[in-house]
N, C-alpha and C positions, 0 to 999 in steps of 0.2 A: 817398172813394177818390182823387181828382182832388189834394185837400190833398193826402195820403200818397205818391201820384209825385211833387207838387213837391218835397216839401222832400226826398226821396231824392233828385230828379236835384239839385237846390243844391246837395245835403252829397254830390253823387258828384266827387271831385275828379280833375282830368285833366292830368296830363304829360305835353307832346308833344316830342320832337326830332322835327320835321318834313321830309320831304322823302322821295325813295325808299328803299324797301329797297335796300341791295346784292344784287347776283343772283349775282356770281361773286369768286371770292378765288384765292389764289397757292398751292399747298401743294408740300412735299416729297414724293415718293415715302414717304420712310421713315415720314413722318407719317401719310400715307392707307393703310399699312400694318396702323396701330394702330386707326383706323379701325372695326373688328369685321366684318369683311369674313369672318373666320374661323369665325362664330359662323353665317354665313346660307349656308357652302359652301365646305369646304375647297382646292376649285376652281376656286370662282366661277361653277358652275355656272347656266347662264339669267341671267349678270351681262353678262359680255364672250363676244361672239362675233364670229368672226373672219370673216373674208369668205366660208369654204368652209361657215361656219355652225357652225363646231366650237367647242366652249366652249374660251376661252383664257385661260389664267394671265398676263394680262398686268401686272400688277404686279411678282411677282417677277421678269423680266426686262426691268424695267427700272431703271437705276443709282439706288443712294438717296438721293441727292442734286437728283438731275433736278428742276427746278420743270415742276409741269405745272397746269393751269387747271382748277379745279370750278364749276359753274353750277348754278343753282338753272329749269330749263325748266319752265312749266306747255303737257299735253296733255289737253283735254278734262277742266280740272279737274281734272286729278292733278300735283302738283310731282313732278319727275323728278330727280334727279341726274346733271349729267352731266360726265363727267372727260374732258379733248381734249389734246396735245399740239401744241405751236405749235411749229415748226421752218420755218425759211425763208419766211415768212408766208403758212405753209398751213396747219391745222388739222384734225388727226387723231382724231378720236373716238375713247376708248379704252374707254370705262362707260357704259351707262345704266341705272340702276338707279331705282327708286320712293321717293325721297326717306324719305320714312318709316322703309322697311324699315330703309337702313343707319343711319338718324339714330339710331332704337330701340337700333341694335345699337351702335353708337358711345356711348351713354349707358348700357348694359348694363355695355358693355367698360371703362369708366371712372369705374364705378360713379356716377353722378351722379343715383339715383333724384327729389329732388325735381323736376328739371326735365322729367325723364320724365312723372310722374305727372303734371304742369301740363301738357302739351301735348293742346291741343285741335281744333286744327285747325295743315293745312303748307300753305301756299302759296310765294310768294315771300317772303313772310313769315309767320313761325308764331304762335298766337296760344296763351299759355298764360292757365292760369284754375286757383285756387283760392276757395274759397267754405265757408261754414262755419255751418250751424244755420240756422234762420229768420229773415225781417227783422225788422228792427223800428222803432225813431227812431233813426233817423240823425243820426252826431254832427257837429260841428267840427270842421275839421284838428287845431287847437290840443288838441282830448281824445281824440287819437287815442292809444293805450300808445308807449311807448318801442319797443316792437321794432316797428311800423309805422312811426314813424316814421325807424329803420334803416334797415327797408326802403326806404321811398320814396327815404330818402340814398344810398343805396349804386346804388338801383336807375338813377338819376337818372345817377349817375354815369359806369355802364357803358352806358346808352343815348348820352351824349354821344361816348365812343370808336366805339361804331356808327356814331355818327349817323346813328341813326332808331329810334323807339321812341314808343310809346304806351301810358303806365299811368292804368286808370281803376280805382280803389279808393274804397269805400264801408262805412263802419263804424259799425256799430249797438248797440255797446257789449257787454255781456255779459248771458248771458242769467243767470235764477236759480241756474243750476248751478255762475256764473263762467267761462265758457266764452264767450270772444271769438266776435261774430256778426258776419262781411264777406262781400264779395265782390272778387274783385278780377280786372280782366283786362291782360294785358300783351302787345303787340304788338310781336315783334322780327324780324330778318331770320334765315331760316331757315338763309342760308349763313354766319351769324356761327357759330351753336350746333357746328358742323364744327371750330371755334375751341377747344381743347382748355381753352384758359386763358381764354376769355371763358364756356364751356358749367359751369368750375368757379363763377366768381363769380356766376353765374344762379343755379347751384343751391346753393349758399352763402345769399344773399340769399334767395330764396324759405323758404328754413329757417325766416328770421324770422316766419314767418307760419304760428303752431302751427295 
């Protein structure tokens, strides 16, 4: 048993772009629009509330152009979403919402299902996971198939524009059926995937991984 961990953990290989997650990013109004904000409350109901405590439509009244600030808050274990406007350096809360909900719905809204279905856990950073069949002997980088080794390319790639990411992938060749047996997990910053055109190349990449 002892053999069969080692030479898994040896043949688990690990890319890191090290350092922290990003927590907050720059967005358009028109952008967090598209969002899927539409899909959890035509309102925004239990989203933004206003000081009298009345649910407010605060997106739509404000210009689409406007740059305003998203952050990634952890409360008691839950990542939150939180949208602020920065005017005259004061900062105005305008969102809090439970990261998940609008992630989910943002990856609904833009159809992006494999990166969906990999996401396993939100924090400041999200951590997805695909996995396939039972273990078994675990291979060599070098006899890994072509579309893993896509993958690791491509994937390598868009963690360096993050900069930060962590891919551990472990592959046990195929089973008698011919059916690829891995595991694999990938650690990226939660408020990149918000990232319309970084959240397509995730789920692009993960594709390569039947």
């Amino acid at each position: 048993m002892f053999g069969s961990k080692e030479e898994i953990l040896k043949k688990t290989y690990v890319f890191e772009t090290l350092g922290r997650p990003e927590k907050k990013r720059e967005f358009k109004v028109k952008t967090l629009k598209k969002w899927g904000f539409d899909l959890i409350g035509d309102r925004f109901e239990n989203i933004a509330i206003d000081k009298d405590g009345k649910a407010a439509n605060i997106l739509k009244e404000l210009p689409k152009n406007l740059k305003i600030e998203a952050k990634i808050e952890m409360i008691e274990g839950v990542a939150y979403l939180n949208i602020a406007l920065e005017r005259e350096g004061e900062t105005k809360e305008l969102l809090k919402i439970e990261a998940a909900q609008i992630l989910l719905a943002f990856l609904k809204k833009h159809k992006l299902p494999h990166l969906a279905e990999s996401i396993q856990s939100i924090g400041s950073a999200a951590t997805l996971a695909k996995h396939r069949c039972e273990e078994g002997k675990a291979v060599e980088l070098e006899l890994f198939p072509n579309s893993f080794r896509r993958f690791l390319k491509e994937a390598k790639k868009i963690e360096k524009k993050m900069e930060f990411g962590r891919i551990c992938l472990v592959y046990f060749g195929e089973n008698k059926d011919k059916i690829p047996r891995y595991k694999m997990e990938w650690q990226v910053p939660t408020i990149a995937l918000f990232d319309e055109e970084i959240a397509q190349k995730i789920d692009k990449v993960l594709a390569e991984l039947k």
